[in-house]
C-alpha positions in Angstrom: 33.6 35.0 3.6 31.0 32.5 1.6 30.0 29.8 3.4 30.0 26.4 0.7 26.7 25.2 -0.2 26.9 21.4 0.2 24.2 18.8 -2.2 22.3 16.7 -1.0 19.7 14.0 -1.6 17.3 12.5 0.7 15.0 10.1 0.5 11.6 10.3 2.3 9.4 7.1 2.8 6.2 6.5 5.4 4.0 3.3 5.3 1.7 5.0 8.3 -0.9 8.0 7.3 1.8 9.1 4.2 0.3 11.9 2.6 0.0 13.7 6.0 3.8 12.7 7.3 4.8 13.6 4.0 3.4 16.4 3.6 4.5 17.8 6.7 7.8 17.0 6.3 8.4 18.8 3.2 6.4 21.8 4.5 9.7 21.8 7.3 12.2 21.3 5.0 10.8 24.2 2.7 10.8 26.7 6.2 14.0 26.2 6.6 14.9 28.2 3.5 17.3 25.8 1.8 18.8 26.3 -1.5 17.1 25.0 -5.2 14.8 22.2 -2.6 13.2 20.1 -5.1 11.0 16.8 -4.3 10.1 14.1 -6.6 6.2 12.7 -7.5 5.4 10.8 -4.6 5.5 7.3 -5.1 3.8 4.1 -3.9 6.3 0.9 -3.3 6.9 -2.7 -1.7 9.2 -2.3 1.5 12.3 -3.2 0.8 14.4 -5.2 3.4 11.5 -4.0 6.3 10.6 -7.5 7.5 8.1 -6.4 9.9 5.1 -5.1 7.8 3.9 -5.7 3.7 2.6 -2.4 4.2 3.6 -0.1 1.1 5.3 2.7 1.2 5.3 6.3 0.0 8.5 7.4 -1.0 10.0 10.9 -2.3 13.1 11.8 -3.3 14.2 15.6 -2.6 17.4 17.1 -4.0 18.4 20.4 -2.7 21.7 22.4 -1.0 22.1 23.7 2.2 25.0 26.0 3.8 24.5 23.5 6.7 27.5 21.3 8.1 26.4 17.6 7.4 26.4 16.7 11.3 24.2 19.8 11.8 21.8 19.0 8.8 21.6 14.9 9.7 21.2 15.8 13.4 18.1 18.5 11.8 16.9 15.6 10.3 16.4 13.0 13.1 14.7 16.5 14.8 12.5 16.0 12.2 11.5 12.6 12.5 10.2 12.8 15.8 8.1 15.9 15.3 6.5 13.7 12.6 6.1 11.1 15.1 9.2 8.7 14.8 9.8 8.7 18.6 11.6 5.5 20.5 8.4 5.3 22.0 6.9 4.8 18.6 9.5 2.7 17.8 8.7 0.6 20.7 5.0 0.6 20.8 4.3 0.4 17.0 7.5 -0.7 14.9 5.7 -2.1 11.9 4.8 1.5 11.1 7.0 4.3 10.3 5.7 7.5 10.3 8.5 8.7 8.5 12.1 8.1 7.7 14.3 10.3 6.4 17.7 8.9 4.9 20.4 11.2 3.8 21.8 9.3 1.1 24.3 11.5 -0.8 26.3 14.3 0.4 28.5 16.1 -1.8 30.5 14.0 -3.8 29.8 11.3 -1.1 27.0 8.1 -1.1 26.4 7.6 2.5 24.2 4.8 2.0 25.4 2.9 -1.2 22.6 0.2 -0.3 19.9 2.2 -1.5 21.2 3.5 -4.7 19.6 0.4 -6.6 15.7 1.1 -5.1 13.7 1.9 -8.0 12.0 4.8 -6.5 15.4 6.4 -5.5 16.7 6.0 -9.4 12.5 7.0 -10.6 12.9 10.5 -8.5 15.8 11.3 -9.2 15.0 11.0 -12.9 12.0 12.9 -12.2 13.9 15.5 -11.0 16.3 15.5 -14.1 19.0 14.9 -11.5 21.9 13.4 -11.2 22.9 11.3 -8.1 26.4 12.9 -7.9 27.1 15.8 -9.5 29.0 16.7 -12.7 
């Protein structure tokens, strides 16, 4: 029995030491072996609805597929974020910075967040990438 590979596209942004979050972040994703990973250019932006800091960003799109279940892969994901850091103790002490944050936006055939599919560094990467946000 195959197990389906499900898409997905993520969206990786930190306004607090970004080339080391970052950097870390992607090393974790690419240990956990998942299949045709890819990651944008990373790019410098305004935050966008972030009220607590005119700190810029560092966002990177990654596109990849993963046998994963999406509960399993989001709930990876949040792991994530707090080895980088993003703790509720961070959250607490120091909300104006974010480490990192990493949104699942599509999965599948399905946007999960629809608000960020007009950010211009969401629709840059993915055209870095020569990918689609849904696929064909």
């Amino acid at each position: 029995m195959t197990m389906k590979l499900h898409r997905f596209v993520l969206t990786l942004g930190s306004n607090s030491q970004p080339q080391a979050h970052l950097a870390f972040v992607r090393g974790e994703l690419e240990r956990l072996r998942l299949e045709r990973l890819t990651f944008s250019p990373a790019r410098e932006s305004a935050p966008v609805c972030f009220g607590l800091s005119d700190a810029p960003f560092t966002d990177i799109v990654s596109v990849g597929e993963t046998h994963l279940e999406q509960e399993d892969f989001a709930r990876l994901l949040k792991e994530l974020e707090c080895r980088a850091g993003r703790t509720p103790d961070q959250r607490r002490s120091s909300p104006a910075e974010i480490p990192v944050d990493i949104d699942l936006i599509v999965w599948d055939r399905q946007v999960l967040k629809p608000q960020d599919l007009s950010r211009p560094y969401l629709i840059q990467g993915l055209e870095d990438l020569g990918e689609a946000l849904l696929p064909e």
